[in-house]
N, C-alpha and C positions, 0 to 999 in steps of 0.2 A: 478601845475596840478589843473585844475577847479574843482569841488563836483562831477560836471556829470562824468568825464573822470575817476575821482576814484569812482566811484560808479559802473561803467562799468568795470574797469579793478576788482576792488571786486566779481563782478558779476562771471567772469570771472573765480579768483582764487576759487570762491567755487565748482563752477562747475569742473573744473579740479580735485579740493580734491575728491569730490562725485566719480566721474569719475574713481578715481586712486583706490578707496575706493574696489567702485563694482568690478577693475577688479582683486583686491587680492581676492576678494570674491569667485570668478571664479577661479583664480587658486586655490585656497583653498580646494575648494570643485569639482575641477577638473572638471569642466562645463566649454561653447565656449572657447576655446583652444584658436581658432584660433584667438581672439581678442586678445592673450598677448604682440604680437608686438608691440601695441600702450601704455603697460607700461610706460616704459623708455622714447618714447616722451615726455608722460604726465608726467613725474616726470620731466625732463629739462626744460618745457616750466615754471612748478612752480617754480624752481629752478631758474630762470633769474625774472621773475615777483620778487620773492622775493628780491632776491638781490639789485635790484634796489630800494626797499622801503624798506631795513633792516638799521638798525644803523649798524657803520663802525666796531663794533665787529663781527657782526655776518656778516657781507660782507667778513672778514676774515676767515671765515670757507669757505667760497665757494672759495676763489681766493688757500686755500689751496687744496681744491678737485680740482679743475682745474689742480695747479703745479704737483699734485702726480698726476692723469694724462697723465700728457704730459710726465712724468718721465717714468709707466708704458709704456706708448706705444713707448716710446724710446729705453726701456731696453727689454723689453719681446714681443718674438712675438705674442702668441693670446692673444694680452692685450685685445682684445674688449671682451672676455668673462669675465675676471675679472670687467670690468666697467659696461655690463650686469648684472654681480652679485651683484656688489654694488650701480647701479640703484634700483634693486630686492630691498634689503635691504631699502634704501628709502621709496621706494614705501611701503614697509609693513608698516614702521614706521609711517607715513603720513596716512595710513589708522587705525591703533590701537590708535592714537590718536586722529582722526577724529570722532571715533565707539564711544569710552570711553568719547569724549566729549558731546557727545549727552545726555547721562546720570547725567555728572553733569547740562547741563543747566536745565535739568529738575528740578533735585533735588535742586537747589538754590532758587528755586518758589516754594517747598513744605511747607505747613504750619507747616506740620508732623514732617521734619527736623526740623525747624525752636525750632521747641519746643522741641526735644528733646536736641537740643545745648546748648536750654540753661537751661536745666533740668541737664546737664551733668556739665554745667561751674556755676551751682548754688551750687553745692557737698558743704558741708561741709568739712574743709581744712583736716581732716584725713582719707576720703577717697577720695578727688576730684583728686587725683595724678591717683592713679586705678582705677576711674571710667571713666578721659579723658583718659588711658591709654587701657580700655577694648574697650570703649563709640568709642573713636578713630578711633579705628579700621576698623568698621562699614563706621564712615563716609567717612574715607579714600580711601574703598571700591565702594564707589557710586560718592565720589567726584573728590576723585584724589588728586592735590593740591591745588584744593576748599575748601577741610576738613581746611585744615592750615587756608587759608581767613577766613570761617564761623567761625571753633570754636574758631582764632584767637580776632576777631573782638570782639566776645561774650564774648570772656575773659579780656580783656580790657574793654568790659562794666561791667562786675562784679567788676572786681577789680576797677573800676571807681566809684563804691558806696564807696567806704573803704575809710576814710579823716584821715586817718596813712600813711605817706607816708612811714614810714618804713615798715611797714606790708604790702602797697603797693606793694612798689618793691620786695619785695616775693614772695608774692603772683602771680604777673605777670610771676615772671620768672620760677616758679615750673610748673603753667597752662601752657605754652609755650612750656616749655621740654618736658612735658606729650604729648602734644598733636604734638611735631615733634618726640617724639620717637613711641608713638602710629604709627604714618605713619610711619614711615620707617618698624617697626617691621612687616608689612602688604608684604614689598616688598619679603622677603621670598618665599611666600606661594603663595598669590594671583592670581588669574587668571587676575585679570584687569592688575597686574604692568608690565611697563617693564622689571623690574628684570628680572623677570620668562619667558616674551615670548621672550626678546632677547637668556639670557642664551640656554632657548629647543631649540631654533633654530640653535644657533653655535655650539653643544655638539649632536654628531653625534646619534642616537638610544634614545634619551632620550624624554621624554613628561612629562607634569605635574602632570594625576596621579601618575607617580612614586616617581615624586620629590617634589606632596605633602604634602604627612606624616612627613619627613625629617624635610620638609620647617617650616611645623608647630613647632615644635622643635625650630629648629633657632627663630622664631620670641616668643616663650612664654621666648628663653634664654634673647632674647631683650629687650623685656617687662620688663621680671623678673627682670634683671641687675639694669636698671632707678625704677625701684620702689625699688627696696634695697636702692640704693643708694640716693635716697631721701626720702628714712625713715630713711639711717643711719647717714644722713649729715642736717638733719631738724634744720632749723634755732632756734636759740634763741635770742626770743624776749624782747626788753624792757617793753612794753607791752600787756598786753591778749588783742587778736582781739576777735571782735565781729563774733560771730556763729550762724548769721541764718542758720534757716532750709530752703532746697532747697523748691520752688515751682512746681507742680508737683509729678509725681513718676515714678517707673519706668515702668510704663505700657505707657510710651509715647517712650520708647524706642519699642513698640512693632508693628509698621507699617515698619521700618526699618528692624525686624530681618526677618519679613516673606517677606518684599524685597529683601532681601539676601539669606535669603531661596531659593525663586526662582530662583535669580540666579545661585547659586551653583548647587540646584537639577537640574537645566535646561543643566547646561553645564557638569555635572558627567553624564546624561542619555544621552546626545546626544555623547558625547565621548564613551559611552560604547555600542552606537547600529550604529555608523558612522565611518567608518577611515579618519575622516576630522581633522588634530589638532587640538588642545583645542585652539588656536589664533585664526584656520577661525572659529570656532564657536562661539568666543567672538564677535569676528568685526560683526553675524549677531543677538545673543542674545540679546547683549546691546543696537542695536538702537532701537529693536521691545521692549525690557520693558521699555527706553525711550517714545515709541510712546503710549504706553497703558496708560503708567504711568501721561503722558500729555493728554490722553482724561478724565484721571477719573476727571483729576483737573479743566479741561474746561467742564465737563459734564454739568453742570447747564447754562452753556452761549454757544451756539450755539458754540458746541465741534469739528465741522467738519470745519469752520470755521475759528476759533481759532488757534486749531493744526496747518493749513494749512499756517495762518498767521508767526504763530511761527519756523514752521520749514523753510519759507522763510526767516526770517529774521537770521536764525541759518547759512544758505547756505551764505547768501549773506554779512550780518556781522559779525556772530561769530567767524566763522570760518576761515575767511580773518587776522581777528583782531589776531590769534594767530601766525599771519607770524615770528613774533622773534623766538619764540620757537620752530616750525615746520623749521623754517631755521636750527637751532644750532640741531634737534636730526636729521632730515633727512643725514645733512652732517655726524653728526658724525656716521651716521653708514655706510653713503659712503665712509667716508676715512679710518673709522678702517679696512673696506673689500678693500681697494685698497691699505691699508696701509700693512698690513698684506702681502698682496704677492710681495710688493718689499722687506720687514725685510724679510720676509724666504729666500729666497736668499741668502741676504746677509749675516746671520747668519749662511748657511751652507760655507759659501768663510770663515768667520771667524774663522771658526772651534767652532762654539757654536754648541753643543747637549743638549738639552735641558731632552735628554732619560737616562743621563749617571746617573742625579737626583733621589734620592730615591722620589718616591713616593708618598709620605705622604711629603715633603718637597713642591713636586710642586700644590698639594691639598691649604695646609695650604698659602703658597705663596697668592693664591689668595686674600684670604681672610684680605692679607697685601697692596698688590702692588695696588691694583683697589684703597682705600682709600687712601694711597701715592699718587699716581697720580692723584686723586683729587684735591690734595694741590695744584698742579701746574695748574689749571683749566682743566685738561682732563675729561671731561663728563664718566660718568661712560659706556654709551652706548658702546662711541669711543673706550674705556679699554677695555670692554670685546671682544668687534667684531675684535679689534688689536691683544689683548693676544692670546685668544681661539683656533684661525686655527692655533697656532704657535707651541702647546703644542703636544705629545702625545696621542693617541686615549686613550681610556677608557681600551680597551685592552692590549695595553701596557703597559699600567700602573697597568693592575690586579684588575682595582676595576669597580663599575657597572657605566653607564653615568648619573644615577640621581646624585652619589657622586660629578662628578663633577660640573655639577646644583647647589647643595648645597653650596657647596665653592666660585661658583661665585657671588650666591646669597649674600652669606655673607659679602663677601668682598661691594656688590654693596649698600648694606643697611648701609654698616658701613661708605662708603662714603655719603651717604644723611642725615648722623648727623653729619658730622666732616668736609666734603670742604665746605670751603667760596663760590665757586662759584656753589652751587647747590642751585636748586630754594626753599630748606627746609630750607636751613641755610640764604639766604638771604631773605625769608619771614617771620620767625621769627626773623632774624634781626629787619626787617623793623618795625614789631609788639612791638618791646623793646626797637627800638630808641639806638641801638648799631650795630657796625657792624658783617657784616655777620665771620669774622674772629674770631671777640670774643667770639660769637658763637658758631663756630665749634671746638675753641681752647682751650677755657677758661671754658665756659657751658659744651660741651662735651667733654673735654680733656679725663679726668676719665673712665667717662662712652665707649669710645670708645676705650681706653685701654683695660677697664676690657673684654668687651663685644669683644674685639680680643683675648681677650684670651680664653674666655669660648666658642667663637666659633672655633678657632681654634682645642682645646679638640674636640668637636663637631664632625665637619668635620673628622677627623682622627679617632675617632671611629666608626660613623658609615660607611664608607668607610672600613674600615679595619677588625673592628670586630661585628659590627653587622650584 
């Protein structure tokens, strides 16, 4: 393929992304109806674009969506609603990622960032665990799995000054944990992660302010857990490292908080005067403080300009360039919703009831099986959207639908510090020059033990008794 002919079909796929973006936006917010027919094209026409330019891993996710497929429409008569649905599903996830990425290109240009990364990976070694672990948080918030890259990079240049290689390799691998448990502990709670907008969306009556307070809980146990356990397992050394003092303070952490600010306040007030969910109001929050956020930075060099430049090449590069990743979540949330109603089925021929279950058994389950199934490469998306429709309603079950929010939640976070094949455990791989297995096995064996158990506890009391 020539430069022009990829440059053209690039063109191509962004516009489609845009495309698909706006018209979740519209169902979202229940505006032109009548344009939603052309969803599901535009999710297929991206769906073949990509395929043809993925590597043959991720070509296997579509030749799977295809098989289940031609399975449903063989087996079930109105199978074209279920592939409508998990078109739908696509299509949202291809737009939350699209929204969210806006925000990190910004914030990888900000100076602001830039200096608090490395005010945060400069800590001195007794508190630098909890302060990439608070610090973390934040950036994981605006970045996504940019946070891992930046404060990745950063931490490797600090521990780059160090000419102990034993203190070295401690030093790398404490900065690393800190800053993939920081992200995960975010997935909880957050309005940006997927955790939280797939979870609300498969779990019938449930939204995120309900399942925020909880969430928070889950992720301070997260947090909490990796900081015990690296103050209780602190290496000993042969000898004293050297302790400078960070450059900086922390008043460079404060363009960030009042970032975050905004966003939070932006999306708690328009949830409580809108009945829009808290997803269509992310996918338009985050690219309008994206756009702000890029004029204040081009303000001094012809701002209108700049932006214009930038968010063209956001359309036509960036956002093309994420086809591996936007292949592997679009599918996986197409096959866990096509997947899903051929298992129920067959699970009721089976004779499985899944209702005969105490309660509090199929809670806590979650919070096991989503990170089990990670081992075996299932994306945590594909887990929840496969599990979720197969379970008992909230009613049934006698407890409220944030509870079970919570328990997916948990389960999904405990999978993005413990599978080899999630993009946290093989970027901190890549960061430590080990693999993503050791990783998730080795590095977080412990921690993702303990931290199953103390959510498990979790889930089941507040579900039950609070």
């Amino acid at each position: 393929m020539t430069n022009g002919n990829r440059e053209k079909i690039d063109l191509l796929t962004g516009l489609l992304l845009i495309a698909i973006t706006c018209l979740v936006i519209f169902h979202e917010w229940h505006v032109a109806a009548w344009m939603a027919p052309a969803k599901p094209v535009l999710v297929v026409m991206v769906a073949c674009i990509f395929a043809a330019q993925v590597r043959f891993s991720r070509k296997a996710f579509v030749a799977v969506a295809l098989g289940l497929t031609l399975a449903l429409a063989v087996s079930t008569a109105d199978w074209q609603g279920t592939v409508l649905d998990g078109l739908g599903s696509a299509a949202f996830i291809a737009a939350f990622f699209s929204a969210l990425s806006t925000l990190r290109n910004v914030a990888q240009t900000s100076p602001a960032v830039q200096a608090a990364g490395r005010f945060l990976s400069g800590q001195r070694p007794g508190r630098r665990y909890a302060a990439l672990t608070v610090g973390g948080q934040g950036f994981a918030l605006l970045l996504n799995y940019g946070a891992i890259q930046l404060l990745g990079a950063l931490a490797l240049a600090n521990a780059g000054s160090e000419p102990n290689a034993e203190v070295r390799g401690h030093r790398i691998r404490r900065m690393l944990l800190a800053i993939q448990r920081a992200f995960v502990s975010t997935l909880p709670w957050s309005p940006l992660s997927f955790a939280m907008a797939i979870s609300v969306s498969v779990v019938p009556g449930a939204s995120w302010s309900q399942a925020m307070v909880p969430g928070l809980v889950s992720s301070a146990l997260l947090a909490g857990v990796g900081w015990g356990l690296d103050t209780a397992f602190k290496p000993r050394l042969s000898v004293t490292p050297r302790r400078p003092e960070p450059s900086g303070s922390w008043a460079s952490m404060l363009p960030m908080v009042a970032l975050l600010g905004v966003l939070v306040v932006s999306v708690i007030t328009l949830s409580a005067v809108t009945d829009v969910r808290i997803v269509g109001l992310v996918v338009v929050i985050v690219p309008v403080i994206a756009l702000v956020w890029m004029l204040i930075q081009h303000w001094a060099h012809a701002p209108v300009r700049s932006v214009a430049t930038r968010v063209g090449d956001y359309v036509i590069k960036e956002l093309p360039g994420y086809r591996g990743e936007l292949t592997l979540l679009m599918m996986a949330g197409y096959i866990g919703t096509v997947g899903s109603a051929l298992l129920g089925p067959l699970m009721q021929r089976a004779g499985l009831d899944l209702s005969v279950l105490p309660p509090w058994v199929i809670l806590v389950s979650f919070v096991w099986l989503i990170p089990l199934a990670g081992q075996v490469g299932m994306n945590p998306i594909l887990a929840v959207t496969l599990i979720a429709p197969l379970i008992p309603g909230a009613d049934s079950l006698g407890v409220a639908p944030p509870a079970i929010v919570v328990a997916l939640a948990a389960g999904w976070a405990l999978s993005g510090a413990s599978s080899p094949f999630t993009a946290t455990t093989l970027l901190i791989g890549s960061f430590a020059g080990i693999s993503a297995l050791r990783v998730g096995w080795v590095w977080n064996g412990v921690y993702t033990l303990s931290c199953g158990i103390a959510l498990s506890i979790w889930v089941v009391l507040y579900a039950f008794v609070l």
